[in-house]
C-alpha positions in Angstrom: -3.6 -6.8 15.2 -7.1 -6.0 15.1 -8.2 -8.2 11.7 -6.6 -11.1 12.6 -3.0 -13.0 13.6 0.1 -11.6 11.4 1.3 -12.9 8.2 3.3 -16.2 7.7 6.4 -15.5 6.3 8.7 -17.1 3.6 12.0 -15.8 3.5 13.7 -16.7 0.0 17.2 -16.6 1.8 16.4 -19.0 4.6 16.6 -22.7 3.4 13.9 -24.0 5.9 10.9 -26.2 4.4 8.7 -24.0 2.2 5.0 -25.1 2.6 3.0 -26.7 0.0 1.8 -23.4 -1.6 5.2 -22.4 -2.7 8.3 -23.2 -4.8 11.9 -22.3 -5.0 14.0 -21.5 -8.5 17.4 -22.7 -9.1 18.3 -18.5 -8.1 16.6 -19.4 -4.5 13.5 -17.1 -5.1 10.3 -18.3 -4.1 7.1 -18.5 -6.3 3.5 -19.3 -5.4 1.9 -22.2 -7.2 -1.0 -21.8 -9.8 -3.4 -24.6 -8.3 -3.2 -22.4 -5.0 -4.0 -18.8 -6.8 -7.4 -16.8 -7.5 -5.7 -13.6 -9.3 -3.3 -12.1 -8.7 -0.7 -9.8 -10.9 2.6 -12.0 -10.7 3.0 -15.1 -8.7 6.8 -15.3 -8.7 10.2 -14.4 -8.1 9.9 -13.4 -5.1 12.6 -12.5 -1.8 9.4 -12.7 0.6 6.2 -14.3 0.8 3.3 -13.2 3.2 0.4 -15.5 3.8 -2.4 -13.5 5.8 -4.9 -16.1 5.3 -8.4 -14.9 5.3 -8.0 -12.6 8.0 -8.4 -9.8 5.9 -11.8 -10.6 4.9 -12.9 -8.6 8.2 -12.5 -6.2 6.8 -14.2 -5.9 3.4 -17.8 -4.9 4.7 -19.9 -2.0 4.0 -18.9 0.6 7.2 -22.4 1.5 8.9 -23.6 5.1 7.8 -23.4 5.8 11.6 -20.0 4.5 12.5 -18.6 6.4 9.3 -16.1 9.3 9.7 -16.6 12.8 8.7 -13.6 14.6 10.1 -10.0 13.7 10.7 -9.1 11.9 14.4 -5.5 11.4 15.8 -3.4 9.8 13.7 -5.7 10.3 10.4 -5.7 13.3 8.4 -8.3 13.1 5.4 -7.6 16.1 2.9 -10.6 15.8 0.9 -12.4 16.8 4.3 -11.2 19.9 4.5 -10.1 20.8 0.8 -12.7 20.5 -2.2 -9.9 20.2 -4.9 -9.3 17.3 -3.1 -12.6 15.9 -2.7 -13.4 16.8 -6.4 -10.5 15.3 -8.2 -11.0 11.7 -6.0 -14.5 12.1 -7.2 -13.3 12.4 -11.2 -10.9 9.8 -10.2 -14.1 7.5 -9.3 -15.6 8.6 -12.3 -13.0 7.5 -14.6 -12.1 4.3 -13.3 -15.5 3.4 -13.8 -15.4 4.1 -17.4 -15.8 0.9 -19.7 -12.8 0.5 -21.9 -12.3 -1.5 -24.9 -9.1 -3.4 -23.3 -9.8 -3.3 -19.4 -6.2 -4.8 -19.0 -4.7 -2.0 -20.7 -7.0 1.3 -20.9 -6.1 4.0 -23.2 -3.1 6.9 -22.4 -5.8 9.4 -22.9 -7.7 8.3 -20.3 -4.7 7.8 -18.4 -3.4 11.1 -18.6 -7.0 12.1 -17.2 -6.6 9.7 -14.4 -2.9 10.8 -13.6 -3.5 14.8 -14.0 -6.0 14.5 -10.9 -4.1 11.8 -9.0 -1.0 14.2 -9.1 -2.9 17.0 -7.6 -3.9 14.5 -4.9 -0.3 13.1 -4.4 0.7 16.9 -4.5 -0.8 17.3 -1.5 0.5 14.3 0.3 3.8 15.3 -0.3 3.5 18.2 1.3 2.3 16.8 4.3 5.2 14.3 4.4 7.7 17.1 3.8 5.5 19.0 6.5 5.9 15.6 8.8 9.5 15.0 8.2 11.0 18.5 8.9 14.6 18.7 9.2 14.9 15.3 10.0 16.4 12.7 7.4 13.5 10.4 5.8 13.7 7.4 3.8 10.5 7.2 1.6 9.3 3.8 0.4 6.7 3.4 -2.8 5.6 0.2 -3.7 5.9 -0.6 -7.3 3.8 -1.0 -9.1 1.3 1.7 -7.9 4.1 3.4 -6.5 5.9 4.6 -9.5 3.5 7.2 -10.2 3.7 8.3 -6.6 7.6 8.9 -6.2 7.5 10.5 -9.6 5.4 13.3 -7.7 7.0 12.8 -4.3 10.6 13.9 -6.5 8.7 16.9 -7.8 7.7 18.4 -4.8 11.0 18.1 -3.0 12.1 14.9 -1.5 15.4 13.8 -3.0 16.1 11.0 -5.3 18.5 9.1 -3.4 16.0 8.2 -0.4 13.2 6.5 -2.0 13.8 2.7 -1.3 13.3 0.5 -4.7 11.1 -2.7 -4.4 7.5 -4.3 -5.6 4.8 -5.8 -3.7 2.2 -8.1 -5.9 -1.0 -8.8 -4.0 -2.3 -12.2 -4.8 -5.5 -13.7 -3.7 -5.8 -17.5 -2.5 -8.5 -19.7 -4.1 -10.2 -19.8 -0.8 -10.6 -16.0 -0.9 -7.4 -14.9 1.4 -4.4 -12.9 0.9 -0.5 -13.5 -0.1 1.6 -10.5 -0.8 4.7 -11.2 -2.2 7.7 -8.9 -2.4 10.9 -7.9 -4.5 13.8 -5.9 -2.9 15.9 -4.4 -5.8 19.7 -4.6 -5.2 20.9 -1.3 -4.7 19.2 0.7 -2.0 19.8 2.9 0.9 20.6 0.9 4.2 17.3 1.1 6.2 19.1 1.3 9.4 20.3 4.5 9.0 16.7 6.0 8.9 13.8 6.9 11.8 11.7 8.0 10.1 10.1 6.4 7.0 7.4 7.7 4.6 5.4 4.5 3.2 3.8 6.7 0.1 1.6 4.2 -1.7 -1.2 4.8 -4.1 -3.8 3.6 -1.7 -4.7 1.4 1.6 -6.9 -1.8 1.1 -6.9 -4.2 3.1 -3.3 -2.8 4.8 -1.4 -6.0 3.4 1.6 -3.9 1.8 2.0 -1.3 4.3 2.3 -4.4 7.0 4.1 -6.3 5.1 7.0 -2.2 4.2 7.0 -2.4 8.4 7.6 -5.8 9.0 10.4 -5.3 6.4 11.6 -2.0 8.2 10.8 -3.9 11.5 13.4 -7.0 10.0 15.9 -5.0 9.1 16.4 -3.2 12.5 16.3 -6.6 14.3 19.6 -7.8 12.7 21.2 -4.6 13.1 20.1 -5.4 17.2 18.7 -1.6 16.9 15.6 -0.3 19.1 12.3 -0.1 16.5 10.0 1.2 19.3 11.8 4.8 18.2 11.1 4.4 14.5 8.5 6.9 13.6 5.9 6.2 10.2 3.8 8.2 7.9 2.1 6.7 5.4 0.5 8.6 2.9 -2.2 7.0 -0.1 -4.8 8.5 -2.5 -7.5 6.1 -0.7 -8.0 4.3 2.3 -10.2 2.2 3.4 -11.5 3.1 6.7 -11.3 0.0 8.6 -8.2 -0.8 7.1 -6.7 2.5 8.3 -8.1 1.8 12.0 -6.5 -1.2 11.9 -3.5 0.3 10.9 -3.6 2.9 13.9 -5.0 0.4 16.4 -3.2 -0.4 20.1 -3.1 -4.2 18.9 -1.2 -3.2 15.7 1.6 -0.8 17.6 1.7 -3.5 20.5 1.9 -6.4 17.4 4.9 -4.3 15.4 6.2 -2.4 18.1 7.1 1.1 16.1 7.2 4.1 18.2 4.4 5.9 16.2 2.2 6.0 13.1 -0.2 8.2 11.4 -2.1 8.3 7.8 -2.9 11.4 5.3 -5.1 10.4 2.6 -7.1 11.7 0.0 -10.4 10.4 0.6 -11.8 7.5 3.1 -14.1 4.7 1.1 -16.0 2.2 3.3 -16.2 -0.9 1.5 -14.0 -3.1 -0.4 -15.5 -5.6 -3.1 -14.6 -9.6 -2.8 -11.2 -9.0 -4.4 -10.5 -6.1 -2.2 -11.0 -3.5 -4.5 -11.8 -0.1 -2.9 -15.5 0.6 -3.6 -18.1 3.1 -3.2 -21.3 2.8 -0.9 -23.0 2.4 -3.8 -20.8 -0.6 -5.5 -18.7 1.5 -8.6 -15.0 1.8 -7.7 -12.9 3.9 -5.8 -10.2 4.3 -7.8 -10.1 1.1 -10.0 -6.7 -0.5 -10.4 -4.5 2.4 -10.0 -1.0 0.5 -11.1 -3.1 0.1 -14.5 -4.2 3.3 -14.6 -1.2 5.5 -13.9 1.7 3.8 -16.1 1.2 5.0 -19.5 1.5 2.7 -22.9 4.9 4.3 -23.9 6.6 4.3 -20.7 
């Protein structure tokens, strides 16, 4: 893959030799140590750890005003290029989550409920091109908590039924040496991935890529023990915000020879070019993207 070798991965169910960064709990789930964390929003339980090392850091810089993009190219459709509702409610979205706030770990539902009303308009939109994507065909839709509450919330709205959204979490943690862990939670009851070819990874945006690797190599797991061909699986993954070299990467040769899928392509909202030191999505000129959406989008009384 173009930023790097693939993740290390922990399995919680396999009982080989965990490394020195993690521990097991008398369930079997794995958690990462403190002396080995930066931030990050949970350390532990986990079913799956990803270590991607520093790898990611390739990705982080400021994308040359020459090199940027300014229309979409195969496999990347960028709404806001093409629709100003679009381009103006990312904007407001900027604005907002670059409003100081008297509790930055919990702003206020007003502010919220601003944040939400133009990131539904945005999510709308996505929707519609999933449903657009997907046709007839059955899909199963996959939206990472926590961001991803927020997004299947809208995704139900505009059409795609309850019963195929897939129900887990993926906490980003960052390593004291600056590089990435990802670990994940698969909730108990879900539909059998198996039975799918076509998955929609709707997330509330694309950083440094680390959760929608990690959803494939999940998918990618999955159809390995069923002994089932991946190279047909087809994927759409749909975010608010992307950064652009993490969406290259995403759509790369070295990643679809790396994972093997059949094909992938990205809608988003908006394309940002830079990503600060803890791999928050930022502006050219250093304010945020979008801020920390999970944060953002799950109001106090929920």
């Amino acid at each position: 893959m173009k930023a790097g070798q693939g993740p290390l991965v922990f399995d919680a169910h396999n009982e080989k030799a965990l490394p020195d960064y993690l521990d097991r709990d008398a369930n079997g789930q794995l958690w990462i140590k403190d002396t080995f964390v930066d931030t990050g929003a949970r350390l532990g339980a986990y079913d799956y750890v990803f270590n991607f090392g520093t790898s990611e850091s390739l990705l982080r810089g400021l994308v040359p005003e020459k090199q940027r993009l300014t229309e979409n190219i195969d496999g990347l459709t960028v709404l806001g290029f093409k629709d100003l509702t679009i381009k103006q409610a990312m904007n407001r979205i900027s604005v907002l989550a670059n409003e100081p706030d008297e509790d930055p770990d919990n702003p206020s539902d007003d502010k919220k409920k601003q944040y939400r009303d133009e990131l539904e308009h945005v999510y709308d939109a996505m929707a519609k091109e999933a449903l657009g994507w997907a046709g007839d065909d059955d899909v199963l839709v996959l939206t990472p908590k926590m961001g991803g509450v927020f997004v299947q919330e809208v995704f139900e709205k505009a059409g795609f039924p309850p019963e195929n959204f897939f129900d887990y979490r993926m906490s980003r943690v960052q390593r004291n040496d600056g590089g990435l862990m990802l670990g994940s939670t698969i909730a108990e009851k879900n539909p059998d991935i198996t039975k799918f070819k076509k998955f929609v990874i709707a997330d509330d945006c694309l950083a440094s890529r680390i959760s929608t690797l990690a959803t494939i190599m999940l998918i990618k797991k999955k159809y390995e023990e069923a002994k089932l061909d991946f190279s047909e699986v087809e994927i759409l993954i749909t975010v608010s915000a992307a950064s652009q070299r993490g969406a290259e990467s995403l759509l790369s040769q070295e990643t679809k020879d790396e994972l093997g899928f059949g094909s992938i392509k990205i809608v988003t909202g908006t394309l940002v070019y830079q990503m600060n030191d803890h791999f928050y999505l930022q502006n050219p000129d250093g304010t945020l993207a979008v801020g920390d959406m999970g944060k953002l989008t799950t109001l106090n009384a929920a």
